[in-house]
C-alpha positions as a printed Julia matrix, in Angstrom:
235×3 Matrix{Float64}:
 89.0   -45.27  -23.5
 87.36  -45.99  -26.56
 86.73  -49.89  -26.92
 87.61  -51.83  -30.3
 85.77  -54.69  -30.33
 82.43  -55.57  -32.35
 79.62  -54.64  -30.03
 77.19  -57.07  -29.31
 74.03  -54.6   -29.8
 74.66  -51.54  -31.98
 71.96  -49.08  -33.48
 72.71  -46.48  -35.74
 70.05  -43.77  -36.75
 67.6   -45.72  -35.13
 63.94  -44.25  -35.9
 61.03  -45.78  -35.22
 56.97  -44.39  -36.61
 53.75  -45.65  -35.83
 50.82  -44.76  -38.25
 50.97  -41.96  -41.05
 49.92  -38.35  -41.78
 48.68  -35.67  -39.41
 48.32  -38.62  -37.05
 52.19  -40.4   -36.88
 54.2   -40.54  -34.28
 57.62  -40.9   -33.56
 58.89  -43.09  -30.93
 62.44  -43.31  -31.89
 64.28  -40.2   -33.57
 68.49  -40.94  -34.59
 69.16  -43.15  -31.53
 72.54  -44.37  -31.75
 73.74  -46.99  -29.0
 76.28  -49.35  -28.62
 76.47  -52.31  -25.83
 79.2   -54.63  -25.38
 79.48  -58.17  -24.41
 79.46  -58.29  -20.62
 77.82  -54.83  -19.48
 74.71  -54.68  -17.31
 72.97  -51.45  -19.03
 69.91  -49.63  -17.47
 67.77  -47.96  -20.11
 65.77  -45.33  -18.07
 63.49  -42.84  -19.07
 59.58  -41.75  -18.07
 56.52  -43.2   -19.59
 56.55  -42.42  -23.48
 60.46  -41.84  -23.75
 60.76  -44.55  -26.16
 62.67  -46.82  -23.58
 60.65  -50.06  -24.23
 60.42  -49.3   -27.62
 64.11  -48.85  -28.0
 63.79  -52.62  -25.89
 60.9   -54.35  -28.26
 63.37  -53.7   -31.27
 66.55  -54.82  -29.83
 65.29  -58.28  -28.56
 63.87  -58.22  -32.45
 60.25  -57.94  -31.32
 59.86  -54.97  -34.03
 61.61  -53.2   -36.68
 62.63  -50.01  -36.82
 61.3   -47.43  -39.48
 64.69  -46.08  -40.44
 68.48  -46.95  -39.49
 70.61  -49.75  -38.79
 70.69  -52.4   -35.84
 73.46  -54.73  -35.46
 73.75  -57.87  -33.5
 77.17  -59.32  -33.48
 78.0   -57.52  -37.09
 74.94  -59.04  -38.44
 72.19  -56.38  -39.67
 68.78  -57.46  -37.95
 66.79  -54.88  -39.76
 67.34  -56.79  -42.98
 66.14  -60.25  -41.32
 62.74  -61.81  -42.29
 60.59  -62.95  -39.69
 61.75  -66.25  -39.48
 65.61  -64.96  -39.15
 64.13  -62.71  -36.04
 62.7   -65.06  -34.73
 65.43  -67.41  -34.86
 67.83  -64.59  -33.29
 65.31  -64.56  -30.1
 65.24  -68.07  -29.56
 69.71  -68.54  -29.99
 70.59  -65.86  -28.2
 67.86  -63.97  -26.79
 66.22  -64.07  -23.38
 63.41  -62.08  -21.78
 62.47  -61.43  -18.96
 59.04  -59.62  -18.44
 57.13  -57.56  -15.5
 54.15  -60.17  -15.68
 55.82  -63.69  -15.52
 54.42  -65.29  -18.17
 54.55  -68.67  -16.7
 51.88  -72.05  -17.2
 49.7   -71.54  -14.4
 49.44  -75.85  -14.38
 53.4   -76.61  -14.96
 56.22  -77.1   -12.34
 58.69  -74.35  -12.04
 61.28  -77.42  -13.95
 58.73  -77.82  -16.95
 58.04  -73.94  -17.17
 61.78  -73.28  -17.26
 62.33  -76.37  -20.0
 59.67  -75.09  -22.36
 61.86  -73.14  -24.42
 64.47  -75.92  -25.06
 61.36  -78.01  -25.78
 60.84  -75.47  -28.45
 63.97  -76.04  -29.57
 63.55  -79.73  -29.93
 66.19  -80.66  -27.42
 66.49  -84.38  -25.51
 63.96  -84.76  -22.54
 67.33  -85.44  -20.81
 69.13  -82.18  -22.31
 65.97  -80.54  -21.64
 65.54  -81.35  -17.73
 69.43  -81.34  -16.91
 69.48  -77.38  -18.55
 66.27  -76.75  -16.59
 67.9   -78.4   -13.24
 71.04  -76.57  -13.37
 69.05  -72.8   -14.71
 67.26  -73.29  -10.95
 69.95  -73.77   -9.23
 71.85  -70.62  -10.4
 68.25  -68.76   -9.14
 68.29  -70.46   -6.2
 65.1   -72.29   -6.76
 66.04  -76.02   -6.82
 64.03  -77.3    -3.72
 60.92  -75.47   -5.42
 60.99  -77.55   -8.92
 58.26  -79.52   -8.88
 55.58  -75.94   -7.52
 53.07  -74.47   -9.33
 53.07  -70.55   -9.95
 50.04  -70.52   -7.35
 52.47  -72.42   -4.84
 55.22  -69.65   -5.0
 55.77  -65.92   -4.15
 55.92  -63.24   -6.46
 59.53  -62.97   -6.03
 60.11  -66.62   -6.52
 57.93  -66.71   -9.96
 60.13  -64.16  -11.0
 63.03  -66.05  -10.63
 61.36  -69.1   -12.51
 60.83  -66.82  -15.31
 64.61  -65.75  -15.05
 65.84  -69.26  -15.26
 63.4   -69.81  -17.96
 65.42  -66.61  -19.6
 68.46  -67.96  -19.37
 68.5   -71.74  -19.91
 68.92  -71.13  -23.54
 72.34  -70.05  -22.15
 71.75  -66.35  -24.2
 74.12  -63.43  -25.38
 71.66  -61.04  -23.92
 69.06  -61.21  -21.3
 66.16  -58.35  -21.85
 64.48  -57.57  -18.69
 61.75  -55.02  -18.94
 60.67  -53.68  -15.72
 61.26  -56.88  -13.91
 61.02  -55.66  -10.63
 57.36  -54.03  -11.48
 55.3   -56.48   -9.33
 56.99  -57.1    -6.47
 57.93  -55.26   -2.9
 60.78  -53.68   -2.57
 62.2   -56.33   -0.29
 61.82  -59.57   -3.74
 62.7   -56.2    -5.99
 66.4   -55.83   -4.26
 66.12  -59.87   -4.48
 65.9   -60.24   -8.04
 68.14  -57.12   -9.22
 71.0   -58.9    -6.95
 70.58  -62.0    -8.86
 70.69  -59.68  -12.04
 73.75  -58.61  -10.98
 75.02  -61.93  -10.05
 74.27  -63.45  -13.29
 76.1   -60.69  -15.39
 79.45  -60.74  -12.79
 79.51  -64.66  -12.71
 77.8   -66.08  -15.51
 78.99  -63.06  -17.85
 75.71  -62.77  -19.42
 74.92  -59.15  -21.23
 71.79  -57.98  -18.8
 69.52  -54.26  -20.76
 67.3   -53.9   -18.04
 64.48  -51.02  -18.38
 63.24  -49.09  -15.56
 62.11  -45.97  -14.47
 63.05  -46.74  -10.98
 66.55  -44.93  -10.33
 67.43  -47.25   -6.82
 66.95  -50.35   -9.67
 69.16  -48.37  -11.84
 71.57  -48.49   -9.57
 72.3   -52.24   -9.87
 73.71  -51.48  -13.34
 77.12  -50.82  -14.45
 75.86  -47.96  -16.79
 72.65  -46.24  -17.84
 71.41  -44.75  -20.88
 68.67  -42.18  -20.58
 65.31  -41.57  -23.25
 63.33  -38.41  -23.48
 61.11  -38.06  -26.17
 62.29  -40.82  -27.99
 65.51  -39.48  -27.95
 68.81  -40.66  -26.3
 69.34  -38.06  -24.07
 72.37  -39.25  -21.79
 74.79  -42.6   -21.76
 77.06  -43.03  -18.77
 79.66  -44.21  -21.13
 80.31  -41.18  -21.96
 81.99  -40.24  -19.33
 84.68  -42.65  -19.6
 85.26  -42.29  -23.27
């Protein structure tokens, strides 16, 4: 059934152009997409599809050429910088296929830097950090270095680094990327586990269907395109 509630991400006519002339190119042509608070959504496509693209402009990493993108009601193509920027950092979080993480900090004072960004209490800042690694699991691992931990376990750092902002939507482009398959079916459990019990909106791109799987619906790019939505089916 159709659903009447504001969605948390929509885009409407989404286009998106890099350079002009003979040599422009267009990585997003009239992509209209709608996600709701609460759904784990797997954007899919092959290299070039327009899949991260359609990613860089939703966490508000880029603006789109032409169209409208919505965020709770509130047109984000019409924000300045500053506004974007705020967006990412109040309800944003990303999670990357490099980590990202200080190579010299803990796995507590990587996870706090963003509410240190935010100019939060040590206190706020170490209790939100504290109880981020315990919903990854990572609590007896607090005071490693990224060079004392797995690949698998950095990941997770950089999860609860994603989400101790407490965020509306959590961005994870290929997360899985560097790892085995063994810490890949780790982390896209606790992916899973974060949208079912935490209720936290998860847009997770991948090319890899079996990490597709994890999601509760997937949208499909082809030449910058939207080519297929699950949703569909049940509308």
């Amino acid at each position: 059934m159709p659903r009447n509630e504001t969605p948390l991400v929509e885009l409407r006519g989404i286009g998106k152009r890099y350079g002009s002339g003979e040599t422009a190119f267009n990585a997003l042509q009239d992509v209209n997409l709608k996600i709701y608070d609460g759904e784990f959504v797997a954007i899919m496509g092959p290299s070039g599809s327009g899949k991260s693209t359609c990613m860089n402009l939703i966490g508000a990493l880029d603006t789109p050429t032409c169209g409208q993108y919505l965020f709770n009601g509130y047109h984000v193509e019409h924000f300045s910088r500053d506004q974007r920027a705020l967006l990412r950092r109040k309800y944003l979080g990303f999670v990357f296929q490099g980590f990202n993480l200080l190579a010299r900090t803990s796995a507590l004072e990587n996870v706090e830097l963003p509410l240190l960004y935010r100019g939060e209490p040590a206190k706020v800042r170490h209790e939100r950090a504290m109880e981020a690694l315990e919903k990854v699991g990572l609590t007896p691992w607090k005071d490693h270095t990224p060079a004392e931990l797995s690949g698998g376990q950095q990941q997770r750092v950089a999860i609860a680094r994603a989400i101790v902002t407490r965020p509306k939507l959590l961005l994870a482009d290929e997360p899985t990327g560097s790892l085995d398959s063994h810490r890949s079916v780790e982390i896209m459990e606790l992916l899973q586990q974060l949208n079912e019990e935490e209720k936290i909106t998860v847009a997770l791109v991948t090319h890899e269907p079996d990490m597709a799987e994890y999601a509760k619906r997937k949208v499909h790019f082809r030449d910058g395109r939207l080519a297929s939505d699950s949703a569909e089916e049940f509308t």
